[in-house]
C-alpha positions as CSV (number, residue, x, y, z in Angstrom):
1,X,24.5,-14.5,-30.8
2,X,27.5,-16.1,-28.8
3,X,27.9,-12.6,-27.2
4,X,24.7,-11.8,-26.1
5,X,24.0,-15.6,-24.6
6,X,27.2,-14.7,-22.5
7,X,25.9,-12.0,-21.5
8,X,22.5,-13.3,-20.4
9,X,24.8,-16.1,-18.4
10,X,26.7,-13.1,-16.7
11,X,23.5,-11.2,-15.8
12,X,21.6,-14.5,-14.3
13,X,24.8,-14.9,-12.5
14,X,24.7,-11.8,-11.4
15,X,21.2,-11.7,-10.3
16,X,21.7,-15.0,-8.1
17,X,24.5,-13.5,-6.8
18,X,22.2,-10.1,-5.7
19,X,19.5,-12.3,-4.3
20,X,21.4,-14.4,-2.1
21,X,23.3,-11.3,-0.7
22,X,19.6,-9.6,0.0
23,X,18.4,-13.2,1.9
24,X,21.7,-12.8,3.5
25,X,21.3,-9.4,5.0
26,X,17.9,-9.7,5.3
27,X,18.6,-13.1,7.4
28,X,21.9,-11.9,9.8
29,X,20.2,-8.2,10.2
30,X,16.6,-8.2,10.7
31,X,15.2,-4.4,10.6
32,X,14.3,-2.7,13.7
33,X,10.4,-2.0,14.2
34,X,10.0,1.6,13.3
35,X,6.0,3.3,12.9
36,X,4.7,4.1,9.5
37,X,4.0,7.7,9.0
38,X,0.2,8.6,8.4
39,X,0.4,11.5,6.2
40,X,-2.6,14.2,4.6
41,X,-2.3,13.5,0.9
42,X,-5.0,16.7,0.3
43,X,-1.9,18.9,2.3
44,X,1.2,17.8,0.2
45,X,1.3,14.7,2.6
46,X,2.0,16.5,5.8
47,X,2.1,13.8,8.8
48,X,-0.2,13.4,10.8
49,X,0.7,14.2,13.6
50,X,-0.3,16.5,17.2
51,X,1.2,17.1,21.0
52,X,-1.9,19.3,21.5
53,X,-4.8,16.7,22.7
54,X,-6.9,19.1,24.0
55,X,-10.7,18.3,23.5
56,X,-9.8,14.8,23.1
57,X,-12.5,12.7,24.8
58,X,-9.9,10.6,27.8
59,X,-10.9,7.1,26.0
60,X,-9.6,7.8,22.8
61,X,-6.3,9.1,24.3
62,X,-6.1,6.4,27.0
63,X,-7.2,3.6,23.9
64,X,-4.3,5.1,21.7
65,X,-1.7,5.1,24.7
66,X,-2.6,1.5,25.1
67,X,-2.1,0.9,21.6
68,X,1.0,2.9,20.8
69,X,2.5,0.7,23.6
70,X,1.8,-2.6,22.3
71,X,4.0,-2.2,19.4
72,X,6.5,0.2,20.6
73,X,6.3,0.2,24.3
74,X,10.1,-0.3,24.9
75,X,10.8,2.7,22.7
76,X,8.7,5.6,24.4
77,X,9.9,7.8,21.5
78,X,8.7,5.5,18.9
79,X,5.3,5.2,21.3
80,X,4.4,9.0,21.9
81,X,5.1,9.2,17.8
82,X,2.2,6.4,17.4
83,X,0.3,8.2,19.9
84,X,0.7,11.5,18.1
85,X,-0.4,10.0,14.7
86,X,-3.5,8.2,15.8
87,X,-4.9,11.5,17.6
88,X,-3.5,13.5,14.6
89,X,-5.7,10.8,12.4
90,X,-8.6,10.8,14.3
91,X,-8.8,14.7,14.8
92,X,-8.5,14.9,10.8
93,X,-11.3,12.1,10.0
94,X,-13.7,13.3,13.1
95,X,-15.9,15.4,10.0
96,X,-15.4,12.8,7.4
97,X,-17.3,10.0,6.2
98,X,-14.8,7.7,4.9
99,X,-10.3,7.7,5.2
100,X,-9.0,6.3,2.5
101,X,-5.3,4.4,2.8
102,X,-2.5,4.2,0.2
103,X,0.0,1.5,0.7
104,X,2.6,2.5,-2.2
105,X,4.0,-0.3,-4.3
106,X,8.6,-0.1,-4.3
107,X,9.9,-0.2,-1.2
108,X,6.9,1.8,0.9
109,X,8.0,5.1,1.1
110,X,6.5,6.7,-1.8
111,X,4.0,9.6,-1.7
112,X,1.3,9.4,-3.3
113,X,2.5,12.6,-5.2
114,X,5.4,10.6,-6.8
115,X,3.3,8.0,-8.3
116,X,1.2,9.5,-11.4
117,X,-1.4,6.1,-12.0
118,X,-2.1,6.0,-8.7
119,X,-2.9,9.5,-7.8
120,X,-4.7,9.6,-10.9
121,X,-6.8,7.0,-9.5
122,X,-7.4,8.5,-5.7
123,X,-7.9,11.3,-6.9
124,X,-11.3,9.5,-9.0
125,X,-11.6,7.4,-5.8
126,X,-12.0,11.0,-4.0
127,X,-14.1,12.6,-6.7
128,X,-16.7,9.0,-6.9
129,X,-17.2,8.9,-3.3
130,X,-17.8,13.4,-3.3
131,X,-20.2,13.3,-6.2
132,X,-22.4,10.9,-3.7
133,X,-22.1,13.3,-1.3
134,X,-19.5,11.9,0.6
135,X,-16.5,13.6,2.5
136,X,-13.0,12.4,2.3
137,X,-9.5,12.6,3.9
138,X,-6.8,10.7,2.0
139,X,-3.9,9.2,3.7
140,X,-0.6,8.3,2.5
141,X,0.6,5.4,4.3
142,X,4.2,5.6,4.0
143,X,4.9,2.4,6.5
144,X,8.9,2.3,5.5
145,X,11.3,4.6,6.1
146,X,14.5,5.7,3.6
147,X,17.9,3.5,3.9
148,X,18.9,0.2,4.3
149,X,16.6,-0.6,7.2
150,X,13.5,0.3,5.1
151,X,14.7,-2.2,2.1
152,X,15.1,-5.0,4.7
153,X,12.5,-4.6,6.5
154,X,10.1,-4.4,2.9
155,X,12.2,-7.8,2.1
156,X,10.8,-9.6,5.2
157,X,7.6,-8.2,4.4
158,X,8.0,-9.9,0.7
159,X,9.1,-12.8,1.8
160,X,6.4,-13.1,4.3
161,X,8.5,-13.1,7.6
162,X,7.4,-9.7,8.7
163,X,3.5,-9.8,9.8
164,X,4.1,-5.9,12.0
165,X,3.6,-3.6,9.7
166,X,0.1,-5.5,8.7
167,X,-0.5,-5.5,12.0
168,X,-0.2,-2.0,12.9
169,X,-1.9,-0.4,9.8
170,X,-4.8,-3.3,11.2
171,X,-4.8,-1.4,14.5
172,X,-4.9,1.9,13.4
173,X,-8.4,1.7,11.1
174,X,-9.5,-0.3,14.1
175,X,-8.9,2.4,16.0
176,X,-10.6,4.9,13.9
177,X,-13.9,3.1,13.2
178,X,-14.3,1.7,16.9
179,X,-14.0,5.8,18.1
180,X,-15.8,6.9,15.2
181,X,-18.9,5.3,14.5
182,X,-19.7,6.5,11.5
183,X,-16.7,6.1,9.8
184,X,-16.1,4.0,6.7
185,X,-12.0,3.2,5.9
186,X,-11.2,2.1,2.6
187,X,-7.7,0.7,2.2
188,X,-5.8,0.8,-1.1
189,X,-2.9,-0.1,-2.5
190,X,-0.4,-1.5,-5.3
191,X,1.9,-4.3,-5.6
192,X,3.8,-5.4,-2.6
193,X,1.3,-2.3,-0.5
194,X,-1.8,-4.6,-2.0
195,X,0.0,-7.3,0.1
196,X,0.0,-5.0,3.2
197,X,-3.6,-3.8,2.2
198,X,-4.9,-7.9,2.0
199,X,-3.0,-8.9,5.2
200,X,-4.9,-5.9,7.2
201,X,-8.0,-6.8,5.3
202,X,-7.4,-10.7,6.7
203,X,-7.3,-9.1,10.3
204,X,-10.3,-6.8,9.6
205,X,-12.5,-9.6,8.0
206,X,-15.1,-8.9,11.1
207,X,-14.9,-5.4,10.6
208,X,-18.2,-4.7,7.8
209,X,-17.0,-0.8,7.7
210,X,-13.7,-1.6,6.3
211,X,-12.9,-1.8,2.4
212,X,-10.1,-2.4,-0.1
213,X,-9.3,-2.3,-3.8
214,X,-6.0,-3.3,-4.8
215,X,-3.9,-3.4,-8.0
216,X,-0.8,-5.5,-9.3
217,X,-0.5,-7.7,-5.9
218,X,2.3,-10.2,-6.1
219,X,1.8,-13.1,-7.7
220,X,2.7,-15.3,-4.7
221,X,-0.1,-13.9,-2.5
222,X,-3.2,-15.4,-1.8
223,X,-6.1,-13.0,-2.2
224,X,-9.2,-13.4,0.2
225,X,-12.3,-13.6,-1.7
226,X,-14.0,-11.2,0.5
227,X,-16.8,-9.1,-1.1
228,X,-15.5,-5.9,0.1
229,X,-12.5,-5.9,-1.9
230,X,-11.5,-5.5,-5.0
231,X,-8.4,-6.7,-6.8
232,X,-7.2,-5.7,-10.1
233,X,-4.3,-8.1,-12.1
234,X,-5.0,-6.6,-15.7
235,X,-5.3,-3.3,-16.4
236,X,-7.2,-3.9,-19.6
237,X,-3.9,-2.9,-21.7
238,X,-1.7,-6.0,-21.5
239,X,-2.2,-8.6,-18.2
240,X,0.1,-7.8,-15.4
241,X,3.3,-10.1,-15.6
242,X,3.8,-9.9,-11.8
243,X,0.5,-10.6,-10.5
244,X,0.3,-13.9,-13.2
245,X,4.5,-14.5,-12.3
246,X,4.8,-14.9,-16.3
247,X,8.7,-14.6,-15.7
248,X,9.2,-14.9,-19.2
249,X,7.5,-12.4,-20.2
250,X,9.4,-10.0,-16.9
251,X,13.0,-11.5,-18.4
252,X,12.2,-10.9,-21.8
253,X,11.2,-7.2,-21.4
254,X,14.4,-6.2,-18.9
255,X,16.8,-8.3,-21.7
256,X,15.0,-5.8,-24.8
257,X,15.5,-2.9,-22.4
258,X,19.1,-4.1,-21.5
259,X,19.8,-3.8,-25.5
260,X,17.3,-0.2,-25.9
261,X,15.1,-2.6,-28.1
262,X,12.1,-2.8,-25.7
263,X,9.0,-1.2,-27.0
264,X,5.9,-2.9,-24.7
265,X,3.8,-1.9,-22.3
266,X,5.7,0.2,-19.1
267,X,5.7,-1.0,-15.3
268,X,8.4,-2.0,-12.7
269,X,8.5,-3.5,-9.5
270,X,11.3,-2.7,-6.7
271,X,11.8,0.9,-9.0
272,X,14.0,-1.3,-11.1
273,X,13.1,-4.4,-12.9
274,X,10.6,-4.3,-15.6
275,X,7.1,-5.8,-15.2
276,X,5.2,-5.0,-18.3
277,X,1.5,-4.4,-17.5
278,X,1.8,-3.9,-14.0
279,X,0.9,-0.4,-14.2
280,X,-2.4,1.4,-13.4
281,X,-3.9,4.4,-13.8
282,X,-7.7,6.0,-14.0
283,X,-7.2,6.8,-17.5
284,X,-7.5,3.1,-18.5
285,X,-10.8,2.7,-18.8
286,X,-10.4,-1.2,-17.2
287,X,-9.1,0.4,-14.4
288,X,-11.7,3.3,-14.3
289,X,-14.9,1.1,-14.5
290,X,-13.7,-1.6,-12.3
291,X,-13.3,0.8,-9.4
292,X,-16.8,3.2,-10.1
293,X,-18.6,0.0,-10.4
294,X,-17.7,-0.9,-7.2
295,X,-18.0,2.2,-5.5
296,X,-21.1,2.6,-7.2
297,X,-22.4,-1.0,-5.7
298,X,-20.8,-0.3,-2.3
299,X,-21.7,2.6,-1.3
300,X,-23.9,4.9,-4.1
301,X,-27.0,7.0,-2.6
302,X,-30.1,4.1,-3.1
303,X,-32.3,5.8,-5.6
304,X,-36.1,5.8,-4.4
């Protein structure tokens, strides 16, 4: 017993120690502004992306210029990439009736391919909305890229001193619905990605063709009770320790693991530290009905 409270000492140490140096960097080396990468989650998320704007009615390509250079229009690279995407985007959802976003959870750069529960579940977000007779393009959202920059830059968004990257995904389904009329854009997302989801949401609260749901957000952020989201904290197996912030029950479950002893319910947040519960899939039926239910209210054929 002596042993293993030394070792909880060193490991609290040791976790201190890790947290200050990540305030630290993320403090002295703020992350340059890079664009998120709209990929097509039906084509093994290829980007978005287009240099032929042929056919392009002149106001979309003018509005997207416009747009591309409000966030990046120091960085004419990073601006004719945003300019790219948001024709690519809008080409692709022309002949659909609703986009649907993913914000991944970790540190944003996730496809959607690498994360089983929640393609599970856009995949019965995609098959809902087509058995009403709706059409589809799904969209990973992958708004970080790979390295040190994207962990710093997902820290400032965690620690709520990084509002661009709500900002952009904001102007981007603003972008789509105002050029296509009959557009609907439903924006989804897990853990710290429900964060990005519900800070869009807060700038599209005026905007009645935009939707959310949302699973596992962080237990610090304040959820809008708007009724076109949906937000999911329990996934009917075991309540989500990081949405409720039961630390306990988060340092409890990375000790037993520490020891091989740990025998709970799965989930992690930041790829590494345990977070039993916070874990969602469309094979739960919680999960399942919560999400059809308000599909079904939303947006299901009226029956005469």
């Amino acid at each position: 017993m002596k042993k293993t409270n030394v070792q909880i000492r060193r490991w609290s140490i040791g976790f201190v120690i890790l947290l200050a140096v990540a305030l630290t960097i993320v403090l002295l080396a703020p992350s340059p502004a890079m664009p998120a990468v709209a990929c097509d989650a039906n084509r093994d998320s290829t980007p978005l992306m287009t240099d032929n704007f042929a056919g392009v009615p002149s106001q979309v390509l003018e509005d997207a210029r416009t747009l591309a250079h409000e966030f990046y229009g120091k960085d004419s690279a990073k601006a004719d990439n945003m300019v790219s995407q948001l024709v690519a985007t809008y080409q692709a959802a022309s002949d659909k009736d609703f986009v649907v976003f993913f914000n991944p959870g970790g540190w944003g750069w996730d496809p959607m391919s690498e994360i089983p529960g929640w393609e599970s579940i856009l995949q019965g977000i995609d098959s809902t909305l087509n058995s009403y007779g709706f059409r589809t393009l799904l969209v990973d959202y992958k708004r970080t890229a790979h390295g040190l920059n994207g962990v710093i830059g997902e820290t400032e968004v965690l620690l709520g001193i990084q509002p661009m990257k709500a900002n952009e995904l904001a102007a981007r389904v603003d972008f789509l619905t105002r050029h296509l009329p009959g557009l609907r854009v439903i924006l989804t997302g897990e853990s710290n990605g429900a964060a990005i989801c519900e800070d869009a949401m807060s700038r599209l609260e005026g905007n009645p063709r935009v939707f959310a749901i949302q699973t596992g957000p962080p237990f610090w952020h304040r959820s809008l009770p708007l009724e076109r989201s949906l937000v999911i904290e329990n996934n009917g197996v075991q309540p989500d320790a990081f949405s409720t912030g039961d630390w306990v029950v988060i340092l409890r479950a990375n000790l037993e693991a520490a020891f091989g002893i740990y025998r709970g319910s799965k989930g992690n947040i930041l790829l590494y530290i345990g977070a039993p519960g916070h874990d969602y899939n469309w094979d739960y039926p919680t999960v399942r009905t919560q999400i059809t239910e308000f599909l079904a209210q939303k947006f299901a054929p009226a029956v005469n």
